[in-house]
C-alpha positions as CSV (number, residue, x, y, z in Angstrom):
1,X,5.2,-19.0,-12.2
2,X,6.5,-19.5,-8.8
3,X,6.0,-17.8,-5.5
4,X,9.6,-16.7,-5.9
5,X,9.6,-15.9,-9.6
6,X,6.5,-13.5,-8.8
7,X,8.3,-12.2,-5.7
8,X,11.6,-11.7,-8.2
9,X,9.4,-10.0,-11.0
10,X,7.6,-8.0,-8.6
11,X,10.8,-6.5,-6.7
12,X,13.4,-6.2,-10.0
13,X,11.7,-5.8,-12.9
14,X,12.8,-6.2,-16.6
15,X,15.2,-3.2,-17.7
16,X,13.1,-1.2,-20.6
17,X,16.0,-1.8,-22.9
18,X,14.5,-4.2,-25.4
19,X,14.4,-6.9,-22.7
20,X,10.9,-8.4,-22.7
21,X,8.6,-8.1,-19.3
22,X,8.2,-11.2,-17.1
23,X,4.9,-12.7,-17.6
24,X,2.8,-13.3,-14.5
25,X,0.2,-16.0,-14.6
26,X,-3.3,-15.7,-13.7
27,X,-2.9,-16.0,-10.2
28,X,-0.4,-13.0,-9.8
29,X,-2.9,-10.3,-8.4
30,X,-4.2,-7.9,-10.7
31,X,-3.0,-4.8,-9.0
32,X,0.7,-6.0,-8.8
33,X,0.9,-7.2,-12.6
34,X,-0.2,-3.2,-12.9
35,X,2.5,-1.6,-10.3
36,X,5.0,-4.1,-11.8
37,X,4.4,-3.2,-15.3
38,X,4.1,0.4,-14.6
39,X,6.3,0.9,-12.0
40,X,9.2,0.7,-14.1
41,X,8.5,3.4,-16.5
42,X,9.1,7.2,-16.0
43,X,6.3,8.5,-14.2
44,X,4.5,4.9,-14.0
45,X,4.2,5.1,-9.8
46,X,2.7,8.5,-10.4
47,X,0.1,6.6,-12.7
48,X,-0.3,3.8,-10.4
49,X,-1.2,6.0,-7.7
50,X,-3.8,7.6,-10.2
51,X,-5.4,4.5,-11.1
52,X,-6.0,3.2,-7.5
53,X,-7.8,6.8,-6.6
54,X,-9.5,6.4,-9.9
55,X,-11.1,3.3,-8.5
56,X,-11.3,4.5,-4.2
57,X,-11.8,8.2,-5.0
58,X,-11.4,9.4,-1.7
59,X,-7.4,8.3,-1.5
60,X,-6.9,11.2,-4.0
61,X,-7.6,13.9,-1.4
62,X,-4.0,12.8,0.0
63,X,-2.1,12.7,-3.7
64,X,-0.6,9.2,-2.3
65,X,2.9,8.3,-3.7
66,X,4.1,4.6,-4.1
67,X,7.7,3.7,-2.9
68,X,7.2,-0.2,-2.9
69,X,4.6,-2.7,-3.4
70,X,4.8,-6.5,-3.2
71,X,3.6,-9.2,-1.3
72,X,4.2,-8.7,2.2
73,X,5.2,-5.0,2.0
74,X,3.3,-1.6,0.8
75,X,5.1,1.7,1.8
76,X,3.1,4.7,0.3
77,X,3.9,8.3,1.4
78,X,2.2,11.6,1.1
79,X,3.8,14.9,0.9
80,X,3.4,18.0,3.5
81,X,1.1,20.3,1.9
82,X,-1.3,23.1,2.4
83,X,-4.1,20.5,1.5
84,X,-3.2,18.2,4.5
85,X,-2.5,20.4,7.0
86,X,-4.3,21.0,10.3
87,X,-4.5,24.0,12.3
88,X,-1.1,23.5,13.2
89,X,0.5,23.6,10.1
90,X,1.3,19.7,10.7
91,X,0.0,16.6,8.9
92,X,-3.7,16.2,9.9
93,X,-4.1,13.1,12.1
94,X,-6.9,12.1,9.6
95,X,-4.7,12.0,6.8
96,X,-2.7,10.1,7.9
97,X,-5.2,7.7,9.3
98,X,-6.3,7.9,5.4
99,X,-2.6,6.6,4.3
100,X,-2.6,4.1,6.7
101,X,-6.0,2.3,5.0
102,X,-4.3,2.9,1.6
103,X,-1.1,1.0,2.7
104,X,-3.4,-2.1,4.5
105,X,-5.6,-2.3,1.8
106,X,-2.9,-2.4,-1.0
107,X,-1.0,-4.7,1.0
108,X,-3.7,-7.0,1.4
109,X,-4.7,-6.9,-2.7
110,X,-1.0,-7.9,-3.2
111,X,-0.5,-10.5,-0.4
112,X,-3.5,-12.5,-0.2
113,X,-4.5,-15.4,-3.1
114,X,-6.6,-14.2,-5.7
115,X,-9.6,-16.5,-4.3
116,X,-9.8,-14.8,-1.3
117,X,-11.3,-11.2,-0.4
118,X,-11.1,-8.5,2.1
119,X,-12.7,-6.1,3.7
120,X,-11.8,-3.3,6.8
121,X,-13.5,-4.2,9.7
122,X,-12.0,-1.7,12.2
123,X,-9.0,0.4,13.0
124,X,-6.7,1.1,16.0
125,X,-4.4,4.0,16.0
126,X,-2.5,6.2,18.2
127,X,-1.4,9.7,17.4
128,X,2.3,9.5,18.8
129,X,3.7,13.2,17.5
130,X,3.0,16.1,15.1
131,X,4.1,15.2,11.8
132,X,5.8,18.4,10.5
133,X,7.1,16.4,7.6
134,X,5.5,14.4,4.6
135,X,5.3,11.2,5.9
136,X,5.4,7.4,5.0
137,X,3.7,4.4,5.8
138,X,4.7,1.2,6.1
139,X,2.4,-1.8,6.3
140,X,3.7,-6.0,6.6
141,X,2.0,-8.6,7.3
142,X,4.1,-12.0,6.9
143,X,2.2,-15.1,4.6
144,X,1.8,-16.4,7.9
145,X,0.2,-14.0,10.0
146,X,-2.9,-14.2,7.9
147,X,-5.9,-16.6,7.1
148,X,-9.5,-16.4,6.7
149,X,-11.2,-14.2,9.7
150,X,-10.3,-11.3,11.2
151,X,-6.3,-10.6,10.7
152,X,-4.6,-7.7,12.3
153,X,-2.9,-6.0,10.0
154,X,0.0,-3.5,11.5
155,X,0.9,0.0,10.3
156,X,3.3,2.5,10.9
157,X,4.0,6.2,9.8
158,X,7.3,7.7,10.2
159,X,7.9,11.4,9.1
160,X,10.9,12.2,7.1
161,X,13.1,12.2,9.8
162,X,12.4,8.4,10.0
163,X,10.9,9.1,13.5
164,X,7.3,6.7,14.4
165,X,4.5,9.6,14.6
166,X,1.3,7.4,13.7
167,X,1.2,3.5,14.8
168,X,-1.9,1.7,13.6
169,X,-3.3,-1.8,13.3
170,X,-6.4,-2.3,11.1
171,X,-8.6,-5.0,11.1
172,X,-9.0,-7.1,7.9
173,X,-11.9,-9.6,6.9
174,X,-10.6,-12.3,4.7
175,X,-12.9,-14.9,2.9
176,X,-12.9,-17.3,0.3
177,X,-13.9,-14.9,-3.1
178,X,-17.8,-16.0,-4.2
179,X,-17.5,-17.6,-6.9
């Protein structure tokens, strides 16, 4: 399957009605054949999100929400809830430090070939507002903004009144996969 086919699978899936589901080879990351398949059933980004704080635990202390995943793009939100809250009744800067890993790390899984891996080597992020809202991130990084080393990977946070309140850039590790 080509680049494009993948990108086209990935972006508009199959409709449900009897219409089979594109199949994505081998090299198609793991983690978007799952969003892809899932995401197009009722409550299947709700179940994605589950799944990926089955596996990193510690994302389930924001309840993360999945708007769009595919190669190049992950926007995740969290809502505004007791839970998240500082002791200002805003989103708690940590929190959203927390989405902001979630979106770069999914992003990565999605982007980069499956014979390469990744790790978080450091993060750089500024507090710009409160966030009185729930919030959503937005990490890209463009095929060619990235190769093995250290690649900056840029994230933003705007509340719900589309207005920048967290701007971060997180430091990835990419190397070739041991075999």
């Amino acid at each position: 399957m080509s680049e494009a086919q993948v990108n086209e699978a990935a972006t508009n899936p199959a409709p449900l009605s009897g219409a089979a589901a594109p199949r994505m080879s081998a090299s198609v990351p793991r983690v978007l054949r799952h969003y892809s398949r899932l995401s197009r059933l009722p409550f299947g980004k709700w179940l994605f999100a589950r799944l990926v704080c089955s596996n990193a635990p510690y994302f389930a202390t924001i309840q993360p929400r999945f708007i769009e995943l595919r190669p190049g793009l992950c926007q995740v939100s969290l809502r505004k809830r007791r839970a998240v809250h500082n002791h200002l009744k805003t989103v708690h800067a940590i929190a959203m430090a927390n989405l902001c890993e979630l979106a770069c790390g999914m992003l990565m899984e999605v982007s980069i070939p499956t014979d390469m891996r990744w790790i978080p080597r450091g993060m750089t992020i500024e507090y710009l507002k409160r966030a009185q809202s729930s919030v959503t991130a937005t990490a890209r990084l463009d095929k060619s903004e990235w190769s093995i080393g250290n690649v900056g990977v840029p994230v933003s946070v705007n509340d719900a009144q589309g207005n920048e309140v967290v701007r971060a850039v997180i430091t990835m590790y990419v190397s070739e996969r041991r075999p």
